[in-house]
N, CA and C atoms as a LAMMPS dump frame, in Angstrom:
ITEM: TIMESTEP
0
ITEM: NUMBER OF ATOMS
288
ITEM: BOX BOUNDS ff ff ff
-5.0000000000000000e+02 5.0000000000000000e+02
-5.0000000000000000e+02 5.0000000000000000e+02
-5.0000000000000000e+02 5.0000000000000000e+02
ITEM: ATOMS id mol type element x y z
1 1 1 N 188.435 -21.276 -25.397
2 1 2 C 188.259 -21.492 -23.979
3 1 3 C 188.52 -20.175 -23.235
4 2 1 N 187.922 -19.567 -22.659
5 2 2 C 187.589 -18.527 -21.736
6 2 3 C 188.283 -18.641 -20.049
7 3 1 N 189.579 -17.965 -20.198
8 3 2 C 190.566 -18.017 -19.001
9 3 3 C 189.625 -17.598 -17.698
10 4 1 N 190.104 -17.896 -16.588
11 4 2 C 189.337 -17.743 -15.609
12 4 3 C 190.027 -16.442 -15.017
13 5 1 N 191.165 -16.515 -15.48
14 5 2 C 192.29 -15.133 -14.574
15 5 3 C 192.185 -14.061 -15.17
16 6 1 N 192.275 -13.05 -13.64
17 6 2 C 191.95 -11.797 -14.396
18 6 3 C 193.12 -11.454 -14.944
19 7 1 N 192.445 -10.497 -16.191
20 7 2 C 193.469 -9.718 -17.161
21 7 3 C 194.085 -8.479 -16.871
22 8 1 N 194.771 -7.508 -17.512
23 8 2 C 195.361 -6.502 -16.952
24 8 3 C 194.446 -5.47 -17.357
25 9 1 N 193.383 -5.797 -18.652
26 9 2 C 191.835 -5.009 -18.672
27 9 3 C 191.36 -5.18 -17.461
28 10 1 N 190.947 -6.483 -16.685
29 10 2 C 190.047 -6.766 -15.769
30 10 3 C 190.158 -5.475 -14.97
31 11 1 N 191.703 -5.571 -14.604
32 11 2 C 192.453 -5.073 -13.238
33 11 3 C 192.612 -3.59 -13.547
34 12 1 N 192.536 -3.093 -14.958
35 12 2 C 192.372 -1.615 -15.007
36 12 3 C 191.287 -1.172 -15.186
37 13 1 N 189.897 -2.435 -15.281
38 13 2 C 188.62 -1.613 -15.226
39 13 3 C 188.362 -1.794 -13.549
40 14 1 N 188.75 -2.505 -12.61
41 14 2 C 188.435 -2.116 -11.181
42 14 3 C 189.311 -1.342 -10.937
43 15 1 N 190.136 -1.113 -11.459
44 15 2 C 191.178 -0.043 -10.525
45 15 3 C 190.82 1.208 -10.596
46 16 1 N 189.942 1.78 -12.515
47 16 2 C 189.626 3.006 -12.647
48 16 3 C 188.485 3.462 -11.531
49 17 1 N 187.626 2.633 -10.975
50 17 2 C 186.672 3.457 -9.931
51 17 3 C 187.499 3.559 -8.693
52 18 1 N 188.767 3.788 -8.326
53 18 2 C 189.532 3.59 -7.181
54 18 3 C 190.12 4.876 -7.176
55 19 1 N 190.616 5.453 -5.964
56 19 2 C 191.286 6.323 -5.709
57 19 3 C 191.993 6.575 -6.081
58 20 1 N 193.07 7.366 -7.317
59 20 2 C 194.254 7.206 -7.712
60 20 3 C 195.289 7.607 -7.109
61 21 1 N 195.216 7.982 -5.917
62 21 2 C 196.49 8.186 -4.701
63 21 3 C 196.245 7.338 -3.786
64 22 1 N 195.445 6.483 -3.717
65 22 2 C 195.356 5.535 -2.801
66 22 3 C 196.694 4.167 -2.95
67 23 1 N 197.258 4.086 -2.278
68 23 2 C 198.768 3.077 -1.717
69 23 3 C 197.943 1.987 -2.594
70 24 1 N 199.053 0.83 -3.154
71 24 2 C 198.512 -0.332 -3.594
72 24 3 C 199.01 -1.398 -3.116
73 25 1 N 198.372 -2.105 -2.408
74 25 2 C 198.507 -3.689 -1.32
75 25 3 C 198.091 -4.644 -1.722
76 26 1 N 199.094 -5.453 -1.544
77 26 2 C 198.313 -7.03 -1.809
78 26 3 C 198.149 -8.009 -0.47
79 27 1 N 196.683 -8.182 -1.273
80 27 2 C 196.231 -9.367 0.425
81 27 3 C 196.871 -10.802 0.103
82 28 1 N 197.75 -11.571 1.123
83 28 2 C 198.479 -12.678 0.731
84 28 3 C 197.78 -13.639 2.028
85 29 1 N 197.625 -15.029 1.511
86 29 2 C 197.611 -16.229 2.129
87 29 3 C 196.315 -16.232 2.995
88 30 1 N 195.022 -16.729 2.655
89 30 2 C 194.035 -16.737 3.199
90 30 3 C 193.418 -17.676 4.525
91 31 1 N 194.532 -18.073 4.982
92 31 2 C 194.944 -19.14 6.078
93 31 3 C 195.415 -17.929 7.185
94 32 1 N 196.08 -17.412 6.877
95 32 2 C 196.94 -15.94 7.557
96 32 3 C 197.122 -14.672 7.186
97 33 1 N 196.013 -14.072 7.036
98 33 2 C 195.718 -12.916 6.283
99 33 3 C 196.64 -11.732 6.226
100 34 1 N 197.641 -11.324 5.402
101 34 2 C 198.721 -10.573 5.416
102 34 3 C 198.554 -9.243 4.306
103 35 1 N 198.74 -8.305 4.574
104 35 2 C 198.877 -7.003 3.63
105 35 3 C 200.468 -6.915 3.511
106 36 1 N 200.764 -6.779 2.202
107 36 2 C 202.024 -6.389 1.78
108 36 3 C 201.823 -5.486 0.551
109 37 1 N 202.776 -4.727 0.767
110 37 2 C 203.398 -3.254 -0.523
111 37 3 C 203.709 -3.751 -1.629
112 38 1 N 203.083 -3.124 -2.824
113 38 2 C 203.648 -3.497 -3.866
114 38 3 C 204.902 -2.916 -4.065
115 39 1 N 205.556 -3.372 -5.086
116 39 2 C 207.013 -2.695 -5.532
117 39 3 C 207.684 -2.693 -6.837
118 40 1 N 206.738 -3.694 -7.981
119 40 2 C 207.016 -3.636 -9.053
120 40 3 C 205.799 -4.392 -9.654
121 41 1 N 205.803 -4.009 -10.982
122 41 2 C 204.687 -4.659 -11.984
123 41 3 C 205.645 -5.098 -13.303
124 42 1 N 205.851 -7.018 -13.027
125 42 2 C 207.056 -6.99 -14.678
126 42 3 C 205.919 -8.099 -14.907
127 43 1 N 206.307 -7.709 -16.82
128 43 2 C 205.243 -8.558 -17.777
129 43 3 C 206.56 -9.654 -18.199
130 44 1 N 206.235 -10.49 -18.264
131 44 2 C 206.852 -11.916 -18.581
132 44 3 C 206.02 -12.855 -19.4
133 45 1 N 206.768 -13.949 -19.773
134 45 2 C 206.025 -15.116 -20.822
135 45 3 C 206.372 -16.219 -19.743
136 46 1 N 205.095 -16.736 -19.684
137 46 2 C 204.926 -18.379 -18.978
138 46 3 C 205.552 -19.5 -19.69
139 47 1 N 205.544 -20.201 -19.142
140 47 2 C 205.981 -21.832 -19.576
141 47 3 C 204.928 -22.322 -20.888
142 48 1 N 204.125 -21.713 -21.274
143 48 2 C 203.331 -21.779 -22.468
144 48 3 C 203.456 -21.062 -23.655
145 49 1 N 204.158 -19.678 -22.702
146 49 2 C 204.398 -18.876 -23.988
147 49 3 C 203.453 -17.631 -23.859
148 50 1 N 202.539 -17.9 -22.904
149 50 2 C 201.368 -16.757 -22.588
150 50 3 C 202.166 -15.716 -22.17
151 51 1 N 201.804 -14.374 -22.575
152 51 2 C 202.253 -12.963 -21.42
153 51 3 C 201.96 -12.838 -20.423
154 52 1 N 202.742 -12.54 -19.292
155 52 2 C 201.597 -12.879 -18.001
156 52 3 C 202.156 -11.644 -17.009
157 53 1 N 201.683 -11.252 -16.614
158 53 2 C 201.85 -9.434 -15.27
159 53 3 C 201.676 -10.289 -14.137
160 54 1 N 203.15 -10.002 -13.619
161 54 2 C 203.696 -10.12 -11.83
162 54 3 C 203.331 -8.861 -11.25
163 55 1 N 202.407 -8.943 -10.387
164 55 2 C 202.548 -7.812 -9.447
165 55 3 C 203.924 -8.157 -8.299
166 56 1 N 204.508 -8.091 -7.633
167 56 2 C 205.529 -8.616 -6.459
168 56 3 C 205.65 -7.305 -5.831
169 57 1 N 206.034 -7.815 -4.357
170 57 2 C 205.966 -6.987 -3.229
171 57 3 C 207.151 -6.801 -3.219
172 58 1 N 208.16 -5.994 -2.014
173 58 2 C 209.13 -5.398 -2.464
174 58 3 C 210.02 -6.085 -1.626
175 59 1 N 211.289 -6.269 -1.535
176 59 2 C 212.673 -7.3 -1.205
177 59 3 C 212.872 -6.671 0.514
178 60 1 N 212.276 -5.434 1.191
179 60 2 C 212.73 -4.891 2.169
180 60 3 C 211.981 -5.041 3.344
181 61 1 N 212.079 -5.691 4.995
182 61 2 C 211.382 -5.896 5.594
183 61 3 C 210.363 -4.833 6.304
184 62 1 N 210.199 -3.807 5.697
185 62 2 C 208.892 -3.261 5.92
186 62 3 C 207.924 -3.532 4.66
187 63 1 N 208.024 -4.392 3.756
188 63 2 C 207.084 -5.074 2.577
189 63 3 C 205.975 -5.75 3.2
190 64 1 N 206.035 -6.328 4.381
191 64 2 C 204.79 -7.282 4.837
192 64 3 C 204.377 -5.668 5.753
193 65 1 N 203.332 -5.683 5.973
194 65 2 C 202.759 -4.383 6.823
195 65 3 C 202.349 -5.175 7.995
196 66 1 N 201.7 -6.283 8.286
197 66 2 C 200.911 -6.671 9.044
198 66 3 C 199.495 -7.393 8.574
199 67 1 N 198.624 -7.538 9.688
200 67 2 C 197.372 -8.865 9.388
201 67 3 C 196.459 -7.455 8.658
202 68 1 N 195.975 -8.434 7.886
203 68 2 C 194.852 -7.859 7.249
204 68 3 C 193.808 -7.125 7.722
205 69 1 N 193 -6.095 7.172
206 69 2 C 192.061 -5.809 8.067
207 69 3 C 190.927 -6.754 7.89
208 70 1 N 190.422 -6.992 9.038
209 70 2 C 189.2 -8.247 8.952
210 70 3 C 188.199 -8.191 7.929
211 71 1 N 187.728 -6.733 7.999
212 71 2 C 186.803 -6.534 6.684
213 71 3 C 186.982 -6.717 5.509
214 72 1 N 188.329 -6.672 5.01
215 72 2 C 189.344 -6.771 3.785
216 72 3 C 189.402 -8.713 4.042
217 73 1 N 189.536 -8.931 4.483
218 73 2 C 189.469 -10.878 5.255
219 73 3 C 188.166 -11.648 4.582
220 74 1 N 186.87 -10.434 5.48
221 74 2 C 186.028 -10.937 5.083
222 74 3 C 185.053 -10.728 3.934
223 75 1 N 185.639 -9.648 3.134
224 75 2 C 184.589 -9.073 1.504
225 75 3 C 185.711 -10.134 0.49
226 76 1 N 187.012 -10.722 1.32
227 76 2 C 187.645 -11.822 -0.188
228 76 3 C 186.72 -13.062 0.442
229 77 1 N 186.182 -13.367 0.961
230 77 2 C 185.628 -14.631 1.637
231 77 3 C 187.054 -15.258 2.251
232 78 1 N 187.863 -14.979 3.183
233 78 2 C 188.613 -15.993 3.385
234 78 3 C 188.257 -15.759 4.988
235 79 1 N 187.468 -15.251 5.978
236 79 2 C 186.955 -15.499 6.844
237 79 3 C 185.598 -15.284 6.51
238 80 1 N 184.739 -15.601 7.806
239 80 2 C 183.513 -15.194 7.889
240 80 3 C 183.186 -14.195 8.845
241 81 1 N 182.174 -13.462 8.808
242 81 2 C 182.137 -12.342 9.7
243 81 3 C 181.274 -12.222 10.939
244 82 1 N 182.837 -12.778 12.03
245 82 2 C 182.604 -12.861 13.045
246 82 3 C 182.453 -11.44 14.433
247 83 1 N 181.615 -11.737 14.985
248 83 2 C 181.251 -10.237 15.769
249 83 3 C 181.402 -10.982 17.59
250 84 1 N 181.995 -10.177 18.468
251 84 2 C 182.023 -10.903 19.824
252 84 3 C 180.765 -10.917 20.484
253 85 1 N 180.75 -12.016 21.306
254 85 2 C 179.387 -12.894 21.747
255 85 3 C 178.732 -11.12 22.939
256 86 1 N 177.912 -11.211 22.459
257 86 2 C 177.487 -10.275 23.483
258 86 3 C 177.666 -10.465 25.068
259 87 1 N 177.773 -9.332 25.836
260 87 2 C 178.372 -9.222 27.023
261 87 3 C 177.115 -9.577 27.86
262 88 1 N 177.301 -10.116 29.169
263 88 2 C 176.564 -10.318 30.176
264 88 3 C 176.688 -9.195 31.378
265 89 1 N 175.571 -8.591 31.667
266 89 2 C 176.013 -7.307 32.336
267 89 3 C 176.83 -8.126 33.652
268 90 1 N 177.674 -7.025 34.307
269 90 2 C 178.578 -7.616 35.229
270 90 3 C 177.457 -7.571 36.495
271 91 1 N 177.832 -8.213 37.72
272 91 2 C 177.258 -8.433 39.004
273 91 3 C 177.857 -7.414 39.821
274 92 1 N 176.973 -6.572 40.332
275 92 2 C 177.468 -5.932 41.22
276 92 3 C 177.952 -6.447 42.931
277 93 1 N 179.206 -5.352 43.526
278 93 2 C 179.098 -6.098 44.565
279 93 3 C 177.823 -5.618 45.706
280 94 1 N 178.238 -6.549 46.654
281 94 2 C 176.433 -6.315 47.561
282 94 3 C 175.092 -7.4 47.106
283 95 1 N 175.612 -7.954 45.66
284 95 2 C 174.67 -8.577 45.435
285 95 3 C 173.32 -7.765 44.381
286 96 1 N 173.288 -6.867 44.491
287 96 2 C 172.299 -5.976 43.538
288 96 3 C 172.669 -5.77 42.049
C-alpha cells in the first residue's frame, strides 16, 4: 500500500530546487492562515512503529510571525483568489 505522506525524499527533492539561504516556515491552519519558524527537525517512531520526521516551530513568542501571505494561502488551495471589486470612478463636486 502506497502512503499518501510525504517522505523526507519527497521533502528533499522539493527543497533541492529552493534557495538554500532562504528562512524555513511553516504554513499552519487553513481556516487562519499563519506562518511560523521552524526550530527543530526530530525523527521519532509512531504508535505503529513507523519512523516519522517532526518538523516543530520553536517554544518562543516570536515563533508565530503573522497571517500568511495570500498568495502562499492561495497556491496551498486554502483560499481562493480573491481580487477587490473594481472601483467606481468618484463624483465630482459641481456635479461634473
Amino acid at each position: 500500500m502506497k502512503s499518501t505522506e510525504m517522505t523526507v525524499g519527497d521533502l528533499i527533492d522539493l527543497l533541492s530546487g529552493c534557495d538554500r539561504s532562504a528562512p524555513v516556515r511553516q504554513a499552519m491552519n487553513p481556516f487562519f492562515p499563519m506562518a511560523h519558524r521552524l526550530a527543530q527537525v526530530v525523527q521519532s517512531v509512531d504508535e505503529t512503529g513507523q519512523t516519522v520526521v517532526y518538523l516543530a516551530e520553536g517554544r518562543d513568542e516570536g515563533s508565530q510571525l503573522g497571517h500568511l501571505p495570500p498568495e502562499v494561502a492561495v497556491a496551498l488551495t486554502w483560499q481562493g483568489d480573491t481580487q477587490a471589486p473594481p472601483r467606481r470612478p468618484r463624483r465630482r463636486a459641481g456635479g461634473n
